[in-house]
C-alpha positions in Angstrom: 0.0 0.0 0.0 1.4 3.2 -1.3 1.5 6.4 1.5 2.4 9.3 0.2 4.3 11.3 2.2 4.9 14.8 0.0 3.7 16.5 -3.4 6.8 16.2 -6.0 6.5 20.4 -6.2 7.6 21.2 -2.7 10.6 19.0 -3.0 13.6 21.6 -3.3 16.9 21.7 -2.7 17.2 21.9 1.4 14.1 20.4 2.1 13.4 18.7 5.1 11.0 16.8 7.0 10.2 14.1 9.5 7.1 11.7 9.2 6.3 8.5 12.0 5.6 5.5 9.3 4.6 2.4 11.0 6.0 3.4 14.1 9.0 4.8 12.9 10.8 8.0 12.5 12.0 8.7 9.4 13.4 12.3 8.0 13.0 13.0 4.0 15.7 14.9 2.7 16.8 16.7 -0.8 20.3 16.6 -1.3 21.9 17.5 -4.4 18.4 17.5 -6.1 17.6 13.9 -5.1 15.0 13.2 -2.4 16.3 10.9 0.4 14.4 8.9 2.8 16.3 7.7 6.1 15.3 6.7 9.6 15.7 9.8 11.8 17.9 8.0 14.4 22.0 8.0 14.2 23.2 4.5 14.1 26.3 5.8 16.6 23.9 6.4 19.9 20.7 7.1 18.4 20.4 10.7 18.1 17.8 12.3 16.2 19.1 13.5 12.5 16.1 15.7 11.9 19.0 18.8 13.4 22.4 17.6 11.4 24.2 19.9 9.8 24.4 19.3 6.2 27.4 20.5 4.0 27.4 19.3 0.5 26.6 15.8 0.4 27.7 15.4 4.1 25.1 14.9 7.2 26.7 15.6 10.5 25.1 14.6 13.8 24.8 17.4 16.3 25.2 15.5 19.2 28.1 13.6 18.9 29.9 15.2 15.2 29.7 11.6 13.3 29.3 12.5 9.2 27.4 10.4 6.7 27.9 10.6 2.9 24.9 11.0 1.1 23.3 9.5 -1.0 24.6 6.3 0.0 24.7 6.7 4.0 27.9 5.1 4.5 29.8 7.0 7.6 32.9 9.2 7.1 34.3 7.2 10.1 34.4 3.5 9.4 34.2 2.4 12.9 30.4 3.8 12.9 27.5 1.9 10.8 25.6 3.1 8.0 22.1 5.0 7.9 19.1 3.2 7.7 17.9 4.1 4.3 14.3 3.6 2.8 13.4 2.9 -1.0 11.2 5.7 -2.3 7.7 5.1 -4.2 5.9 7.7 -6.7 2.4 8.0 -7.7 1.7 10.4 -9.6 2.6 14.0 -8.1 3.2 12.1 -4.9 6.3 11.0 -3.0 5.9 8.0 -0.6 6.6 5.0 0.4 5.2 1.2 0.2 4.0 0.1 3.5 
């Protein structure tokens, strides 16, 4: 079942918002023009991403400084894991997801 989650239109560069799906948080993101679904919760101690800092194509966590590459989610750091990333659906002028 598809839920959509934003209209195509108000997907800019910069945008940012969390939504609760199926009891979890999750934080969709445009980054370099591509819209990016990830669970809103830093893999290092949990923090919520929602507040990073965002430099390029680099998330940083506020609380403890750990940097993701996006798009793929993969930690600057090795010793930290990846994001949890989600696979985006489309219906018609609709971004969502299949639930």
């Amino acid at each position: 079942m598809f839920l959509a989650l934003e209209r195509l239109i108000n997907l800019n560069e910069g945008y940012r918002q969390t939504f609760k799906v199926a009891g979890r948080d999750l934080l969709l993101l445009v980054v370099d023009n591509q819209p990016l679904l990830l669970e809103d919760s830093c893999p290092h101690q949990g923090a919520p991403l929602h507040g990073a800092s965002l430099v390029g194509t680099v998330l940083r966590c506020k609380r403890h400084g750990i940097e993701f590459q996006l798009p793929s989610g993969r930690p600057v750091q090795a010793s930290c894991p990846g994001l949890k990333l989600f696979a985006l659906a489309y219906d018609g002028d609709r971004i969502g997801v299949e639930v």
